[in-house]
C-alpha positions, 0 to 999 in steps of 0.5 A: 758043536765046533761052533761051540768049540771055537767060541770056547776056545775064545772065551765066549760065554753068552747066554741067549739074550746077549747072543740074539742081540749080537746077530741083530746088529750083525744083521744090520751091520752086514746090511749097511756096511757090506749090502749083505741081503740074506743073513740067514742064522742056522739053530741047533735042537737045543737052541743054540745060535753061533755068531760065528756062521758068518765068518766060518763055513765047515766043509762037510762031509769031514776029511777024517773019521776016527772009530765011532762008540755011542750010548746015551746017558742023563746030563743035568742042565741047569735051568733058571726060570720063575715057574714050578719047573724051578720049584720041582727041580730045586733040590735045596731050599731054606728051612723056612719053606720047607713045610710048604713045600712038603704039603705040596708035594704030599697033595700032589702024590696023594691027589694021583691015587684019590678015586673022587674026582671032587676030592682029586681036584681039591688036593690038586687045587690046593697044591697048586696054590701053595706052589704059586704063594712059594714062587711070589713070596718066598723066591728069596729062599730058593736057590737060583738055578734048578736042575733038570736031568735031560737023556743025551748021547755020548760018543767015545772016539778012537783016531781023530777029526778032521775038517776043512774050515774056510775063514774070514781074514781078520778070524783066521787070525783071532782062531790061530792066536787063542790056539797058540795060547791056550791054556786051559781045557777045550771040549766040545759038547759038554764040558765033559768032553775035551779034545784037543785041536790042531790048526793047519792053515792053507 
């Protein structure tokens, strides 16, 4: 999540494709340039890759603790891929698909309650069917993201954070400038949750 925080704070925005070709000519990069042999890219669960993990080592375990709350809530991602998983979180659609979409889904929780296995899988078939004619042909009328509500842990926090972060010349430089004109909110974890950050350089 502090990786995160500084690419933020920098205004990096990548989604995953950009990301992997950036550490791929990192790698290369680091390999010619500096004879750098193990260029090792650390993932969070969720998939998140930093590029920063080659200019910025976090100390750990923290130098300050604050008081601590947790509990868990649902957190809608925001999803865009060319399956049913977009058909069955997209919430609008055009008028024009709607019959559609409502048979398909009618079938779908008919075919859960149907005893006849034959009949089950007939109404299951033919939802499937209409569902595949809908992603070919009638894309057009979808919105382009789907949501997908996920379980995630929230933490409220009383008192402040602190770590020793060891930094490469050139981005101590770039991180202590973006803090000195910063001018919009920072958050760290989802962009529900803003801090505020202060640098002490050693």
């Amino acid at each position: 999540m502090i990786y995160g925080m500084l690419e933020n704070l920098l205004g990096w925005h990548f989604d995953n494709n950009i990301r992997r070709n950036i550490l791929r000519k990192m790698k290369s990069e680091f390999s010619k340039r500096y004879k750098v042999k193990e260029f090792s890219v650390e993932s969070s669960e969720v998939g998140y890759s930093p590029i920063l993990q080659q200019h910025v080592k976090i100390e750990s375990p923290a130098l300050m603790q604050p008081q601590k709350e947790f509990y868990e809530d649902f957190w809608t991602q925001h999803l865009k891929d060319r399956d049913e998983r977009h058909l069955g979180g997209a919430r609008n659609y055009d008028l024009k698909i709607e019959r559609m979409v409502n048979l398909s889904k009618t079938l779908e929780k008919k075919s859960k309650s149907e005893n006849d296995k034959e009949t089950k899988k007939q109404m299951t078939d033919r939802a499937k069917r209409i569902r595949a004619v809908i992603m070919k042909r009638y894309m057009t009328y979808m919105p382009n993201y789907y949501s997908s509500p996920k379980k995630r842990e929230f933490v409220l926090i009383k008192g402040t954070y602190g770590y020793k972060l060891n930094l490469t010349e050139g981005f101590s430089s770039l991180l202590t400038e973006a803090v000195e004109t910063l001018s919009y909110p920072l958050y760290i974890g989802t962009n529900e949750g803003w801090v505020n950050i202060k640098l002490q350089i050693l």
